[in-house]
N, C-alpha and C positions, 0 to 999 in steps of 0.2 A: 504494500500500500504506500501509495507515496503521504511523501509529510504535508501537511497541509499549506505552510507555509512554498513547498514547490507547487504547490496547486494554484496559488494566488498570485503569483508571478508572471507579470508581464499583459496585466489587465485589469485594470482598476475600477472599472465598472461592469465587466462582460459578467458573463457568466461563468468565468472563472473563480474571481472572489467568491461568488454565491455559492460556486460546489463546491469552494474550500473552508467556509464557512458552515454551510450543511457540515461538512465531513467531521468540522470540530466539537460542534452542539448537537447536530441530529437536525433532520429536517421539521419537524416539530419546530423548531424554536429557532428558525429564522425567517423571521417575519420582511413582507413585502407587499409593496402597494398602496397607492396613498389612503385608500380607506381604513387597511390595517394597521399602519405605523401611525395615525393620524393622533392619537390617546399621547403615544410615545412622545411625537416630535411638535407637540404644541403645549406650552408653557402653562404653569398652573397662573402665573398672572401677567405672563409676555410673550413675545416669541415665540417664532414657527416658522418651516421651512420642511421642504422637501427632504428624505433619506432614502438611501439605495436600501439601505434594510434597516433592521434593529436586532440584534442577535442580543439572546438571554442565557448566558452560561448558567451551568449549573454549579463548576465547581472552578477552583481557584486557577488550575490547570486547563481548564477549559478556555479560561477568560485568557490566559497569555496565548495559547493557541488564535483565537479571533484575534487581539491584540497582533498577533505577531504576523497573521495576514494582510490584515489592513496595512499594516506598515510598510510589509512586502510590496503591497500594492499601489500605495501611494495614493490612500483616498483619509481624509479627516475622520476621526474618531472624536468622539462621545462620551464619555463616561458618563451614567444617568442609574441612578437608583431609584426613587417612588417618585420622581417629578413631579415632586411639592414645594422645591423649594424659589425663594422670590427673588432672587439673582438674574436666571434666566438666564444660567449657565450650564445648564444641564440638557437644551433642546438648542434644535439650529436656530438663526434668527437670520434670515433675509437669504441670498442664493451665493454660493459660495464656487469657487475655480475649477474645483474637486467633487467627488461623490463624497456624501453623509453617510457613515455609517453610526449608531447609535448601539452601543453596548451597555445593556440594562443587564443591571448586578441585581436583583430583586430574587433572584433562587439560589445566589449565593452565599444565605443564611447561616447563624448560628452565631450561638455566643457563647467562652468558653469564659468562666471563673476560674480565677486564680489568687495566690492568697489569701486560702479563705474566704474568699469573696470579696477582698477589698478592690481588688481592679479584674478588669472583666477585656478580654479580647474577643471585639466586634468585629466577625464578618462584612463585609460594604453592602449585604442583603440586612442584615441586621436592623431592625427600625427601633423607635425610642421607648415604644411601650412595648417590646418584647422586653428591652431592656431591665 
């Protein structure tokens, strides 16, 4: 099987990225199309813009995989967890040189206590009332 990062290689919007993307997460959880990424890539109080996808890792190793495609590829990445917050730096905002890909960390949950529970390592899926 090849790696997925040679799968992305040398096309930054085809259909390349996307089956290296697929290959990383599962086709399941790479989202496409303006109706489906539309939740994703519009701001809870600003901002929106078009995305070639929105890929949802599951795990930590997943997310560098997509990470390291997009890179490959030469298209802008995203980091977006529950796209709540008022910045309006978590969604695209206006059209951009490049394809959007939007990488939602929200299955990449879990919070582990340590020192008896005095400090706590949160996953980037991790929200504040799991907390």
């Amino acid at each position: 099987m090849a790696r997925v990062a040679d799968i992305a290689k040398g096309n930054s919007s085809g259909p390349r990225l996307l089956d290296a993307l697929r290959a990383a997460v599962g086709v399941r959880y790479v989202i496409t199309g303006d109706g489906a990424t539309r939740r994703f890539a519009t701001g809870y109080r600003f901002g929106s813009g078009r995305v070639l996808a929105v890929v949802r890792p599951g795990s930590l190793v997943e997310q560098w995989r997509v990470f390291t495609a997009c890179v490959d590829a030469g298209v802008i990445v995203i980091i977006q967890a529950a796209n709540t917050g008022l910045t309006g730096g978590s969604t695209p905002d206006g059209t951009y040189d490049r394809d959007v890909v939007i990488i939602n960390t929200m299955r990449i949950g879990g919070i582990h206590l340590i020192r008896g529970g005095q400090q706590a390592v949160c996953l980037s899926g991790a929200t504040l009332s799991d907390l």
